[in-house]
mmCIF file as Biopython writes it, N, C-alpha, C and O atoms, coordinates in Angstrom:
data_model
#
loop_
_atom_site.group_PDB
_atom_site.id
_atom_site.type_symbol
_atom_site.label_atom_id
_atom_site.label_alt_id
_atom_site.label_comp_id
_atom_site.label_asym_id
_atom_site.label_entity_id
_atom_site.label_seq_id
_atom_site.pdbx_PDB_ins_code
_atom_site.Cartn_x
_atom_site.Cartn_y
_atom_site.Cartn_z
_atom_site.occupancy
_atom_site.B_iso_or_equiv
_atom_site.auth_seq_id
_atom_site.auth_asym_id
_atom_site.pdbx_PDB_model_num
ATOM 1   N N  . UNK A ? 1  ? 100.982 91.901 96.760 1.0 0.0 1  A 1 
ATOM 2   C CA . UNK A ? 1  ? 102.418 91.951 96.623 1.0 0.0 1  A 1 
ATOM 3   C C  . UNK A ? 1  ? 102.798 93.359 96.172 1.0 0.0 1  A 1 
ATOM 4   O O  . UNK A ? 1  ? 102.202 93.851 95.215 1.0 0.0 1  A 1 
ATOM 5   N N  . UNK A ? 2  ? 103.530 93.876 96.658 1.0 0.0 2  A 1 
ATOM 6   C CA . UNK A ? 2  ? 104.061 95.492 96.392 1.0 0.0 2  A 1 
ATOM 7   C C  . UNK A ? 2  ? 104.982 95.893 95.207 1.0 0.0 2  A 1 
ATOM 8   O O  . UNK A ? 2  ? 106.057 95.331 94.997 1.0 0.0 2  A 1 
ATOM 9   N N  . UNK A ? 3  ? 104.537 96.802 94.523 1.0 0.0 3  A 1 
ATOM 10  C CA . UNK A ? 3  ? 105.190 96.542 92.846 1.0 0.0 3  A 1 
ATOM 11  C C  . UNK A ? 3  ? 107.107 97.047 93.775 1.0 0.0 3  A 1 
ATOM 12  O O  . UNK A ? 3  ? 107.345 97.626 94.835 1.0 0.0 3  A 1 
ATOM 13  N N  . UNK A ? 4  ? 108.075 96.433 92.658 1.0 0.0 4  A 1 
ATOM 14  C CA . UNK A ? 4  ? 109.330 96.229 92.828 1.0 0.0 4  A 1 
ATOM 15  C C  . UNK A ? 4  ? 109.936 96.862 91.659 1.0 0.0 4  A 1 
ATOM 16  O O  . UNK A ? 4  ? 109.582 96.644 90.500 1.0 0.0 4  A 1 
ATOM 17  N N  . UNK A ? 5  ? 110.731 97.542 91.968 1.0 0.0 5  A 1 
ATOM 18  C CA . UNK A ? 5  ? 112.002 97.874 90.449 1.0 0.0 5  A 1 
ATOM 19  C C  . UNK A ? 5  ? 113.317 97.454 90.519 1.0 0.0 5  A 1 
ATOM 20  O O  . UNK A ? 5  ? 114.102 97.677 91.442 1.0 0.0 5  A 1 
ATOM 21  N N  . UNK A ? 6  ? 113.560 96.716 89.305 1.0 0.0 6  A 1 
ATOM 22  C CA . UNK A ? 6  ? 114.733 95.981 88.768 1.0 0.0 6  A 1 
ATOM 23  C C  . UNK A ? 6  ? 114.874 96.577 87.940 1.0 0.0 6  A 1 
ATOM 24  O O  . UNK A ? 6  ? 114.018 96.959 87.142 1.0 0.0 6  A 1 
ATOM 25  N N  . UNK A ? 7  ? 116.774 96.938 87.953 1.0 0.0 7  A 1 
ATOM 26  C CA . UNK A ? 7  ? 117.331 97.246 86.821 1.0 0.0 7  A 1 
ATOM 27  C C  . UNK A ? 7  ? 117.979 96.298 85.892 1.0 0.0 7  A 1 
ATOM 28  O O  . UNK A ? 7  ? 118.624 95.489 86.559 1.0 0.0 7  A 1 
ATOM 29  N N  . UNK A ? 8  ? 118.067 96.080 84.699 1.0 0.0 8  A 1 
ATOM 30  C CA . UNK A ? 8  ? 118.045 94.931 84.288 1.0 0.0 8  A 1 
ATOM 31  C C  . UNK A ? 8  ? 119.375 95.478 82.654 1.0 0.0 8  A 1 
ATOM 32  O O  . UNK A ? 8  ? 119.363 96.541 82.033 1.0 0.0 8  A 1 
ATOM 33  N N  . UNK A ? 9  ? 120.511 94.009 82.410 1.0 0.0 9  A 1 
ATOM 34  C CA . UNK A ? 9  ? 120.583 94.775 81.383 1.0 0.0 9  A 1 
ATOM 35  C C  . UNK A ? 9  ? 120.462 93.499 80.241 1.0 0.0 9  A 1 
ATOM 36  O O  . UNK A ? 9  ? 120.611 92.321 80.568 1.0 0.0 9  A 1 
ATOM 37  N N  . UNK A ? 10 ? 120.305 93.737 79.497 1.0 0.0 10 A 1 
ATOM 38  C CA . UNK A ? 10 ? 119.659 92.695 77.921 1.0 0.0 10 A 1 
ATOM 39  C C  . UNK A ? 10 ? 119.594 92.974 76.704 1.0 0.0 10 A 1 
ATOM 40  O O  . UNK A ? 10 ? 119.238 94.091 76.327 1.0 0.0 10 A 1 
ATOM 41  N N  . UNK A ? 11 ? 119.897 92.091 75.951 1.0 0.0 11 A 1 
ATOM 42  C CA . UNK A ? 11 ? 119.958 92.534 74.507 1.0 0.0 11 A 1 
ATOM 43  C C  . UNK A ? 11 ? 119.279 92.924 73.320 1.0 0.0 11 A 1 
ATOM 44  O O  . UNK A ? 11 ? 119.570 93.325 72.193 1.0 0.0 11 A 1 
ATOM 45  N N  . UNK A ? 12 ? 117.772 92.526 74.319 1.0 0.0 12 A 1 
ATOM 46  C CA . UNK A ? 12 ? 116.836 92.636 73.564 1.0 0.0 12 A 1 
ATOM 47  C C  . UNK A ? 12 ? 115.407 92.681 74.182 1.0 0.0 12 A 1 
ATOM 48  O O  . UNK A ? 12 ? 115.014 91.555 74.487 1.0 0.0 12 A 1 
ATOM 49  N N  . UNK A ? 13 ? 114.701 93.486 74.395 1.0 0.0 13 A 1 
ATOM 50  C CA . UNK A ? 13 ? 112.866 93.349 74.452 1.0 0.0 13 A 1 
ATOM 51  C C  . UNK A ? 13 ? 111.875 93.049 73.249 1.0 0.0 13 A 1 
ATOM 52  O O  . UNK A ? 13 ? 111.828 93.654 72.178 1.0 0.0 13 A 1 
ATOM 53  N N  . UNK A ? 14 ? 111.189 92.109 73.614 1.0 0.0 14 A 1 
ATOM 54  C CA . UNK A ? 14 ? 110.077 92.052 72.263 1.0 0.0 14 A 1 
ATOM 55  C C  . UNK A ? 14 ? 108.596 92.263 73.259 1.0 0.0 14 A 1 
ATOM 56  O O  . UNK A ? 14 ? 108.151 91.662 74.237 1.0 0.0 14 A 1 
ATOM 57  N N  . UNK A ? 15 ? 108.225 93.196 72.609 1.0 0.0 15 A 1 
ATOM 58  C CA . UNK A ? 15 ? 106.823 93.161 72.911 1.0 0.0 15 A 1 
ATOM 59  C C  . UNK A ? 15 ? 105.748 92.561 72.058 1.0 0.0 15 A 1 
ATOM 60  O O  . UNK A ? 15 ? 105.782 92.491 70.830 1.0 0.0 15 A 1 
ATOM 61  N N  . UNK A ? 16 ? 104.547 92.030 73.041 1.0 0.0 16 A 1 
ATOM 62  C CA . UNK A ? 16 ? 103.804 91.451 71.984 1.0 0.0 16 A 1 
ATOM 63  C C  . UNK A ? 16 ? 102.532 92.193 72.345 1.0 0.0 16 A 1 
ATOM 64  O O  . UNK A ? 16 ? 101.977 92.117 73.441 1.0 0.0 16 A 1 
ATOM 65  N N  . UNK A ? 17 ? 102.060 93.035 71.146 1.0 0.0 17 A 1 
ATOM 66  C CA . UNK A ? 17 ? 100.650 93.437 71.798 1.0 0.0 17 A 1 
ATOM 67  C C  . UNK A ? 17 ? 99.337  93.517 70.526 1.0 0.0 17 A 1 
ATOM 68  O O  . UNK A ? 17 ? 99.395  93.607 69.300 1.0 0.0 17 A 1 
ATOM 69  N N  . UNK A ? 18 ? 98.490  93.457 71.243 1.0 0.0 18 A 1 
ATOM 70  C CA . UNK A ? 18 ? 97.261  93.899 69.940 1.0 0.0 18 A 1 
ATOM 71  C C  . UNK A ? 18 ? 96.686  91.826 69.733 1.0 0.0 18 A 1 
ATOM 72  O O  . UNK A ? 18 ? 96.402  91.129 68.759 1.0 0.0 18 A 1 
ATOM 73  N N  . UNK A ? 19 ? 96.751  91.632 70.908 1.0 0.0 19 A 1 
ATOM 74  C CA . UNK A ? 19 ? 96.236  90.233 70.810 1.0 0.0 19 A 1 
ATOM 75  C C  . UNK A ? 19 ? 94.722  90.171 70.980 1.0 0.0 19 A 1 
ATOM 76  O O  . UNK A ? 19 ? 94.311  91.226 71.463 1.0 0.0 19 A 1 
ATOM 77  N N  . UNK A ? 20 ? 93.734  89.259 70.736 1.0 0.0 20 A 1 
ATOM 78  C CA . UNK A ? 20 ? 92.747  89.277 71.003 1.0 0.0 20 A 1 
ATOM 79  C C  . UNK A ? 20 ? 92.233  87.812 72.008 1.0 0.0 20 A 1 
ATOM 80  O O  . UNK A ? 20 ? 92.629  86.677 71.745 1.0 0.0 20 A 1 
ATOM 81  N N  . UNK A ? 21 ? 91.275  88.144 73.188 1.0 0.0 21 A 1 
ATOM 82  C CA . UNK A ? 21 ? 91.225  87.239 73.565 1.0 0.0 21 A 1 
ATOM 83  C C  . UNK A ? 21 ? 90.309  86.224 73.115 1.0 0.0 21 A 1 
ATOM 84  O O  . UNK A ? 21 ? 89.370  86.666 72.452 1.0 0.0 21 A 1 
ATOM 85  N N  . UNK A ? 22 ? 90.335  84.915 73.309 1.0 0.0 22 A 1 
ATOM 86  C CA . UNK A ? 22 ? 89.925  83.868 72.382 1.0 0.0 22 A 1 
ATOM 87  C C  . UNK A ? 22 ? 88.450  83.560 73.222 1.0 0.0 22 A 1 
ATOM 88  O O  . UNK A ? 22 ? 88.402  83.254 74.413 1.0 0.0 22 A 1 
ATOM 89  N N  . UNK A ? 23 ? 87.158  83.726 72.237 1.0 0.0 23 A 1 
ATOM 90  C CA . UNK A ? 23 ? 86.313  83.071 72.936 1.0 0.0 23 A 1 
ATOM 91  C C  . UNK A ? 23 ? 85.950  81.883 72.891 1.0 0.0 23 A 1 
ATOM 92  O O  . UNK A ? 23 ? 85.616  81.316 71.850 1.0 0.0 23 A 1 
ATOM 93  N N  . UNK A ? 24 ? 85.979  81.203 74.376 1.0 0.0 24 A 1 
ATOM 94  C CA . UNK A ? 24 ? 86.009  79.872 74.527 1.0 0.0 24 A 1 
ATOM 95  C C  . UNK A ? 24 ? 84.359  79.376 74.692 1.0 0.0 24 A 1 
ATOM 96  O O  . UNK A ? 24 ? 84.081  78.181 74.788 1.0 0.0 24 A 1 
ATOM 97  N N  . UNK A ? 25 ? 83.352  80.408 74.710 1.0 0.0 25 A 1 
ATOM 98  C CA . UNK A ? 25 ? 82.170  79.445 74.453 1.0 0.0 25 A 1 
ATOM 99  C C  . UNK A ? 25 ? 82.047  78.466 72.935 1.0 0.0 25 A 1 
ATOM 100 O O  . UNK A ? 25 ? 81.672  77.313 72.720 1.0 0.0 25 A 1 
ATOM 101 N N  . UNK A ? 26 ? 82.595  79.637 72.011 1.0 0.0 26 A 1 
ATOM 102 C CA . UNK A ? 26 ? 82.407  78.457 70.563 1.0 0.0 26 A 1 
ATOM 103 C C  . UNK A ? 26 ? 83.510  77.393 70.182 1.0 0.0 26 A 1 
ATOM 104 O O  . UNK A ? 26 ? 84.274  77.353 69.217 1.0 0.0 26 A 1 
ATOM 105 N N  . UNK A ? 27 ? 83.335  76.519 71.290 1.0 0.0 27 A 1 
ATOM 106 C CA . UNK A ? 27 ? 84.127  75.236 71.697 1.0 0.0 27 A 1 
ATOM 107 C C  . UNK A ? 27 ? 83.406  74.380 72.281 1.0 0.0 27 A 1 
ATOM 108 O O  . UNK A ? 27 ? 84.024  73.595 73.000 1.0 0.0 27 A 1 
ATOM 109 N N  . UNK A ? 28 ? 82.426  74.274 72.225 1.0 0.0 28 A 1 
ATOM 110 C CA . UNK A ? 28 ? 81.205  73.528 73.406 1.0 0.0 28 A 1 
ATOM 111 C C  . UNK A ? 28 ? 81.590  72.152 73.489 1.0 0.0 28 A 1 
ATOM 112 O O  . UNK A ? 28 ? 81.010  71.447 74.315 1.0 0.0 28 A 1 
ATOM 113 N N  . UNK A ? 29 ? 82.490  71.657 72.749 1.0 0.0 29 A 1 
ATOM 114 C CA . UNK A ? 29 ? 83.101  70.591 73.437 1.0 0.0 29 A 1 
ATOM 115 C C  . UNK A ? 29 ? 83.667  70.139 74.888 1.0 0.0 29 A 1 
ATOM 116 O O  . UNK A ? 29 ? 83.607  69.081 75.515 1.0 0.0 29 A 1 
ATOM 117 N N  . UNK A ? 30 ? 84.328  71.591 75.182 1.0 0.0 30 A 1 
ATOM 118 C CA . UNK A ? 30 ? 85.060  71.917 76.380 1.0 0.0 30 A 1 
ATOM 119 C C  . UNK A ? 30 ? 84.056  71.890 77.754 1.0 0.0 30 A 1 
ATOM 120 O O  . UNK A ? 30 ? 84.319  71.585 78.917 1.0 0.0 30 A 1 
ATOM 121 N N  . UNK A ? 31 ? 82.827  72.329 77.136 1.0 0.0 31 A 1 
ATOM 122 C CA . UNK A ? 31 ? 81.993  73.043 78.566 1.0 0.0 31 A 1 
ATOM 123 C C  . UNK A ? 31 ? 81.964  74.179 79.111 1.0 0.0 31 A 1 
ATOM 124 O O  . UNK A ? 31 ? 81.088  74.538 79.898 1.0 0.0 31 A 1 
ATOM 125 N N  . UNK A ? 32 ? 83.208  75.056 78.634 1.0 0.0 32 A 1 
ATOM 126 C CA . UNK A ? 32 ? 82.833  76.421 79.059 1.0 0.0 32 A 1 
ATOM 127 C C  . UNK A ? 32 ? 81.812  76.862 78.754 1.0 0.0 32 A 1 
ATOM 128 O O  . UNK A ? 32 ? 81.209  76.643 77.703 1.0 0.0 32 A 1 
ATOM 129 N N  . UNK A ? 33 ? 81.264  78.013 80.256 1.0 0.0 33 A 1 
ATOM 130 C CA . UNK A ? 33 ? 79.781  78.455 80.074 1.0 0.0 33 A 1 
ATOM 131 C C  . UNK A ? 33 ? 78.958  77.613 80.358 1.0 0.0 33 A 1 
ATOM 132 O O  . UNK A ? 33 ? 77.796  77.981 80.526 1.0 0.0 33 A 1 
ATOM 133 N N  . UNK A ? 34 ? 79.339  76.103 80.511 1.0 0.0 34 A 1 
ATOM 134 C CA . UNK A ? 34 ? 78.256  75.060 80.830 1.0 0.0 34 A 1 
ATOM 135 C C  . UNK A ? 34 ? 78.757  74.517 82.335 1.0 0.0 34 A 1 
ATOM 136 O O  . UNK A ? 34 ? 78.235  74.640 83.443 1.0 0.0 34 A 1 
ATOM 137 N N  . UNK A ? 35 ? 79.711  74.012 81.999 1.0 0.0 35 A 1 
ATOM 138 C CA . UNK A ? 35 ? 80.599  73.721 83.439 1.0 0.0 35 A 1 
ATOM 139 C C  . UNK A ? 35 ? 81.058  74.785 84.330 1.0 0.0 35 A 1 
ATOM 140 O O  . UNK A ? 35 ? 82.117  75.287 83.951 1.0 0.0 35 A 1 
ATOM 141 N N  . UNK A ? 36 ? 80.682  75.163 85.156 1.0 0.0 36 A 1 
ATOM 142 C CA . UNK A ? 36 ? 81.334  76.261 86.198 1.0 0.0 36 A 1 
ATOM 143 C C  . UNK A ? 36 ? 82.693  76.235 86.465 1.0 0.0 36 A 1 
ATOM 144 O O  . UNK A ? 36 ? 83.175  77.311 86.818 1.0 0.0 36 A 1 
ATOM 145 N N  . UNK A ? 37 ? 83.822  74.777 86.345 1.0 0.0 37 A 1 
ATOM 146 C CA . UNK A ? 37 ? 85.145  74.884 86.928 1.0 0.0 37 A 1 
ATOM 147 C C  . UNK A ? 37 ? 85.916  74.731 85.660 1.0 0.0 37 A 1 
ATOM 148 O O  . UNK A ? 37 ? 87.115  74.461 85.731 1.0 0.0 37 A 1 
ATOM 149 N N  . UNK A ? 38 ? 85.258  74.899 84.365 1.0 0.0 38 A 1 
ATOM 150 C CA . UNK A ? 38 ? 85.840  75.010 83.357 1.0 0.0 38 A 1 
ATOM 151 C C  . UNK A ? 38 ? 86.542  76.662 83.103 1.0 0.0 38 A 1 
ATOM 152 O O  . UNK A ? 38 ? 85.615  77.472 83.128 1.0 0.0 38 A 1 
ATOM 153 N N  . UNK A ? 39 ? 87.557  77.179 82.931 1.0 0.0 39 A 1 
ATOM 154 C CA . UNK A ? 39 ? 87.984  78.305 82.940 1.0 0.0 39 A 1 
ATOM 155 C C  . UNK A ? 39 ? 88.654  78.461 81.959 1.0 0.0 39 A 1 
ATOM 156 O O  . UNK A ? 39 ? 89.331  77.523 81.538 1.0 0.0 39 A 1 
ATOM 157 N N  . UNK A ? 40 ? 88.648  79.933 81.204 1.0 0.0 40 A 1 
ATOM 158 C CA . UNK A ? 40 ? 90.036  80.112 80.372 1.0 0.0 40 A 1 
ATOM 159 C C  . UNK A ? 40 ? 91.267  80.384 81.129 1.0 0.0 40 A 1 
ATOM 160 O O  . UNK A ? 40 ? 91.442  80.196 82.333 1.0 0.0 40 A 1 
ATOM 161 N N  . UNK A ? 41 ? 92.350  80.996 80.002 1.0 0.0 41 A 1 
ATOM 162 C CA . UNK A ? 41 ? 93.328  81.032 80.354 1.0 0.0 41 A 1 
ATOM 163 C C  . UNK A ? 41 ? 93.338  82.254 81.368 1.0 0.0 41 A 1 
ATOM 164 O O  . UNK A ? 41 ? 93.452  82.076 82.581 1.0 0.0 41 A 1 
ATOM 165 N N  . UNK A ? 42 ? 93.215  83.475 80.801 1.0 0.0 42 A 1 
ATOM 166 C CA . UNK A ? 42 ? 92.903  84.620 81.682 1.0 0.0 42 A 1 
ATOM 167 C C  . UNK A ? 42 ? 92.128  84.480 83.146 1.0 0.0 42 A 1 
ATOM 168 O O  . UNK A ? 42 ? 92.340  85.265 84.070 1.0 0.0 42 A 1 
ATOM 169 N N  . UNK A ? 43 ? 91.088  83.233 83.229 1.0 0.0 43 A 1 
ATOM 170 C CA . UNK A ? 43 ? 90.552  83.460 84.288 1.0 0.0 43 A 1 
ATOM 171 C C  . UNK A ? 43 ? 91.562  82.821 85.133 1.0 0.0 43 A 1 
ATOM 172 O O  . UNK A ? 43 ? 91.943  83.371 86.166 1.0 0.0 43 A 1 
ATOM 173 N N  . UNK A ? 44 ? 92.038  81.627 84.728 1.0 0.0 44 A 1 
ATOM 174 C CA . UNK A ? 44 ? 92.860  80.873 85.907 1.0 0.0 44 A 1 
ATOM 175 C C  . UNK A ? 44 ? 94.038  81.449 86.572 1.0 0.0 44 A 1 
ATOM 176 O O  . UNK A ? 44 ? 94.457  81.052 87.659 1.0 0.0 44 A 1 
ATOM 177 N N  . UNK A ? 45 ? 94.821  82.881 85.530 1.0 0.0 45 A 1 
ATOM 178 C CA . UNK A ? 45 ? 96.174  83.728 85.642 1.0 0.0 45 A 1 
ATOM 179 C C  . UNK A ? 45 ? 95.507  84.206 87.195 1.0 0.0 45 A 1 
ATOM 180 O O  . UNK A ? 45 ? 95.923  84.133 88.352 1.0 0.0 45 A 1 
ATOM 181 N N  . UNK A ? 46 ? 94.157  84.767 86.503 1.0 0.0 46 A 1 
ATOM 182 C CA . UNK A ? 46 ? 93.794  85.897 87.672 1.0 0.0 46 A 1 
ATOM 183 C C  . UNK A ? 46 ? 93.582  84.646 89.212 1.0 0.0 46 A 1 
ATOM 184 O O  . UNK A ? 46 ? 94.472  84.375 90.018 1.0 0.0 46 A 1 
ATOM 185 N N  . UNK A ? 47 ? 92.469  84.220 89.212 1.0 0.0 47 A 1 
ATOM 186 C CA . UNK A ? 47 ? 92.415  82.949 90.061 1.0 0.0 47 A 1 
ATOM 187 C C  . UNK A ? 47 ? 94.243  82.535 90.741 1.0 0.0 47 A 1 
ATOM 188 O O  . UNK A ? 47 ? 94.272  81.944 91.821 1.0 0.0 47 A 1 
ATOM 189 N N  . UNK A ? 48 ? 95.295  82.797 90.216 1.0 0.0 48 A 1 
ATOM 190 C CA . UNK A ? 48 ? 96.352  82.264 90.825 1.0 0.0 48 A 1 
ATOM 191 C C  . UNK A ? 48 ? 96.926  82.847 91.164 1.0 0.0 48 A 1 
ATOM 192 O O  . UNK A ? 48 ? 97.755  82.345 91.923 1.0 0.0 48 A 1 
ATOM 193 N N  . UNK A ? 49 ? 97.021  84.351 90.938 1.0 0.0 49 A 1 
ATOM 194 C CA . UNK A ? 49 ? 97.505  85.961 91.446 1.0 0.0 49 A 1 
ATOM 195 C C  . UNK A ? 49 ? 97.346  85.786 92.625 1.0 0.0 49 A 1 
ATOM 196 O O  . UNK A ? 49 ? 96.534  85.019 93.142 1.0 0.0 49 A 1 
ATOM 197 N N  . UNK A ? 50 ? 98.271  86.632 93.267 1.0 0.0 50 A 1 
ATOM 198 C CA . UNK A ? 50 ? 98.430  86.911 94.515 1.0 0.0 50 A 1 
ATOM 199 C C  . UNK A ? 50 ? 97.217  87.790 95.350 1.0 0.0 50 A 1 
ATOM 200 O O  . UNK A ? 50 ? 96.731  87.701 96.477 1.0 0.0 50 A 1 
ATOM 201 N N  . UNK A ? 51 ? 96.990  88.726 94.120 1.0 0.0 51 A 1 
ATOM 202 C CA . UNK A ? 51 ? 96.089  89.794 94.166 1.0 0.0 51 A 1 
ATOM 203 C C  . UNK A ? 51 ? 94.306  89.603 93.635 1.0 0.0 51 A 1 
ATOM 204 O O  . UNK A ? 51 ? 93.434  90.448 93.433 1.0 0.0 51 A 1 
ATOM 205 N N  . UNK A ? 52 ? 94.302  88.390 93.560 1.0 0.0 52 A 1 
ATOM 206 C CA . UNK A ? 52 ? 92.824  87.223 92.880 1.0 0.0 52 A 1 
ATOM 207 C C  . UNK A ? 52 ? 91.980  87.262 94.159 1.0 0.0 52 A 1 
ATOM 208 O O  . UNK A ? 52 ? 92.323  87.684 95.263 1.0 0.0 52 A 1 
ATOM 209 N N  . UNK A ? 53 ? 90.863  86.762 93.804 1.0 0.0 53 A 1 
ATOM 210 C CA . UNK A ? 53 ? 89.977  86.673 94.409 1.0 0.0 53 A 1 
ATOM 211 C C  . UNK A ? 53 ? 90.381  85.548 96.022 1.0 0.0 53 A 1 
ATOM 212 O O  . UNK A ? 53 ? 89.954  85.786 97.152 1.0 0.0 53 A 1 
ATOM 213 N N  . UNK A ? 54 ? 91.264  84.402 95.636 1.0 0.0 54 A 1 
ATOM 214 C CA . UNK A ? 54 ? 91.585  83.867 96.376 1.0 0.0 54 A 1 
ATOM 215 C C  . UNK A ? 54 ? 92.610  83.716 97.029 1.0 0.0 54 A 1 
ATOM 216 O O  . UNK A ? 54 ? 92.727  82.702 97.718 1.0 0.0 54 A 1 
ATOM 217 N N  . UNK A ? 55 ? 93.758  84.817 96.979 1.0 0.0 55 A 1 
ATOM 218 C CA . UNK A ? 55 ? 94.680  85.227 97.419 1.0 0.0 55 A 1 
ATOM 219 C C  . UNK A ? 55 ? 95.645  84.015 97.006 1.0 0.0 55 A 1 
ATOM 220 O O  . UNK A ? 55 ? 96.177  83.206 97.766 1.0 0.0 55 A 1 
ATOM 221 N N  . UNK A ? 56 ? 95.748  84.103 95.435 1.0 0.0 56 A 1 
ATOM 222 C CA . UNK A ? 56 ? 97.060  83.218 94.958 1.0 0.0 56 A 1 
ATOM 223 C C  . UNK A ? 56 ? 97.050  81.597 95.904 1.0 0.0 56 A 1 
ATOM 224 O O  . UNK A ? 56 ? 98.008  80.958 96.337 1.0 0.0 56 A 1 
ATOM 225 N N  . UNK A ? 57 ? 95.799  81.353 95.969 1.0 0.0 57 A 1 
ATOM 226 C CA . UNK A ? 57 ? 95.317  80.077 96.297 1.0 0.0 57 A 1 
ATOM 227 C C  . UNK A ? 57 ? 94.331  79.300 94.898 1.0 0.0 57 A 1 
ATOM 228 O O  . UNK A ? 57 ? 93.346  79.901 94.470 1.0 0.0 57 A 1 
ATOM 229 N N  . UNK A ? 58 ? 94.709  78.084 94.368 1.0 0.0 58 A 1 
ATOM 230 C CA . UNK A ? 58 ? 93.823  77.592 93.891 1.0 0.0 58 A 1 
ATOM 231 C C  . UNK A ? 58 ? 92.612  77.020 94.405 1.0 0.0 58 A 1 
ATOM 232 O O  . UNK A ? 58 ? 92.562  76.070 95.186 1.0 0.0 58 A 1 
ATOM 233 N N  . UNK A ? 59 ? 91.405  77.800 93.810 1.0 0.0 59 A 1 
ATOM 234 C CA . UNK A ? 59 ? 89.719  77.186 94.453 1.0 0.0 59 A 1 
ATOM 235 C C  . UNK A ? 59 ? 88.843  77.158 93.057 1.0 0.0 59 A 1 
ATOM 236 O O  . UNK A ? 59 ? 88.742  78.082 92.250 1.0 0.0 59 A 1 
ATOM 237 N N  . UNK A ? 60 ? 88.304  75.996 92.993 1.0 0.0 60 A 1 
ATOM 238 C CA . UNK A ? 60 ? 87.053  76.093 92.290 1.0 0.0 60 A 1 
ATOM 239 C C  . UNK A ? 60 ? 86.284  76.876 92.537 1.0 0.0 60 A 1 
ATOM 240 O O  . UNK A ? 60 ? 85.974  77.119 93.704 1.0 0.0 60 A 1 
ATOM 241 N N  . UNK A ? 61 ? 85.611  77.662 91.219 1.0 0.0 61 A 1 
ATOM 242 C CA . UNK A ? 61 ? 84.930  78.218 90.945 1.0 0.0 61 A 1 
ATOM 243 C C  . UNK A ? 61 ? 83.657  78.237 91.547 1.0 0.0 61 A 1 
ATOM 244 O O  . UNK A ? 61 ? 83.139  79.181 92.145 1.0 0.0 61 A 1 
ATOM 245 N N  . UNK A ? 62 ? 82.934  76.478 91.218 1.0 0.0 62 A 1 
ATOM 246 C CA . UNK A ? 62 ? 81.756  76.310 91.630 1.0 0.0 62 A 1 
ATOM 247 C C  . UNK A ? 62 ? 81.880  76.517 93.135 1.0 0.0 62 A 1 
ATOM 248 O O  . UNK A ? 62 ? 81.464  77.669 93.257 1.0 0.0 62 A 1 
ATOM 249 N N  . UNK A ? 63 ? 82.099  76.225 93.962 1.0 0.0 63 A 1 
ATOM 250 C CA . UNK A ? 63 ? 82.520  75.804 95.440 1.0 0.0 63 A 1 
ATOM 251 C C  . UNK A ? 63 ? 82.990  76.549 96.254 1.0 0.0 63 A 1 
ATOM 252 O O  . UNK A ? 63 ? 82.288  76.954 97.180 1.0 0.0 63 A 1 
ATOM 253 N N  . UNK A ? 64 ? 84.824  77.075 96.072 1.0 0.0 64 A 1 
ATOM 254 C CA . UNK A ? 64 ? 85.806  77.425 96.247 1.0 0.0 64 A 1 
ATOM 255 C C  . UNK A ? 64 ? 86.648  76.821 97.289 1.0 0.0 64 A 1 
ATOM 256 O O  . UNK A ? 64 ? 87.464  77.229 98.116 1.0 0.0 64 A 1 
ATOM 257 N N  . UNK A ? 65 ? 85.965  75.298 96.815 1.0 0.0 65 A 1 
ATOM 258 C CA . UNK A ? 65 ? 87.212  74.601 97.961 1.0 0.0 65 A 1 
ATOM 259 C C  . UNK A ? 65 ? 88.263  74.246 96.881 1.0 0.0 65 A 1 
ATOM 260 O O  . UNK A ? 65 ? 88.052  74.588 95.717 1.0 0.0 65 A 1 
ATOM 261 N N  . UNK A ? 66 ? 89.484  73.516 97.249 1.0 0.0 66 A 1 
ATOM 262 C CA . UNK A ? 66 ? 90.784  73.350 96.696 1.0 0.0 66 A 1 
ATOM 263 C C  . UNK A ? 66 ? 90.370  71.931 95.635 1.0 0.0 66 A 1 
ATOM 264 O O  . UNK A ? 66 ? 89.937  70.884 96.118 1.0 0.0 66 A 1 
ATOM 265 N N  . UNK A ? 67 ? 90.553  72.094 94.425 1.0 0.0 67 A 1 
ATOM 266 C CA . UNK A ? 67 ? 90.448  70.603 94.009 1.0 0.0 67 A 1 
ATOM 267 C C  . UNK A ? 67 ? 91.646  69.930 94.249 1.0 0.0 67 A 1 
ATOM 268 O O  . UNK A ? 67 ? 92.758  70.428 94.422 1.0 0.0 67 A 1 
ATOM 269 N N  . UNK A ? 68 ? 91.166  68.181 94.243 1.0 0.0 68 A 1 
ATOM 270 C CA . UNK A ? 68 ? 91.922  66.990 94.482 1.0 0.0 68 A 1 
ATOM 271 C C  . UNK A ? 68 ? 92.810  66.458 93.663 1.0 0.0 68 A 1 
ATOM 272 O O  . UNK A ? 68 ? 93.932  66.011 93.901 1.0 0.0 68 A 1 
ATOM 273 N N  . UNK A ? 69 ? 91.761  66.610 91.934 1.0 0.0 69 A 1 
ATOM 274 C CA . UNK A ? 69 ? 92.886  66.906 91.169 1.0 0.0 69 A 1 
ATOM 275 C C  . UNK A ? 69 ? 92.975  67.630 89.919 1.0 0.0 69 A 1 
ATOM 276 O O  . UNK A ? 69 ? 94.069  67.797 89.380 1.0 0.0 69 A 1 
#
């Protein structure tokens, strides 16, 4: 998708930065790291991008066919 500029007018911006990302192996409840179609948040953003591996198509990981549900 080709970057776009909007002029915009608003009362306010908040930025949020200096976050850290959360590691989801020490959760082993979940299965991440154990389960292949288990994903974080970051992986699934990218996975649903236009610009992702699967061209803004959802695919499992293990596979990369479409899950059912």
């Amino acid at each position: 998708m080709p970057d776009t500029k909007r002029e915009l007018s608003v009362g306010a911006v908040i930025v949020s930065s200096g976050s850290k990302e959360f590691d989801a192996s020490v959760m082993a409840q979940y299965g991440f790291g154990r389960y292949p179609n288990v994903v974080t948040n970051i992986q699934l953003e990218r996975l649903l991008a236009d610009t992702g591996p699967s061209g803004g198509r959802l695919l499992r990981p293990s596979d990369g066919k479409t899950p059912e549900k």
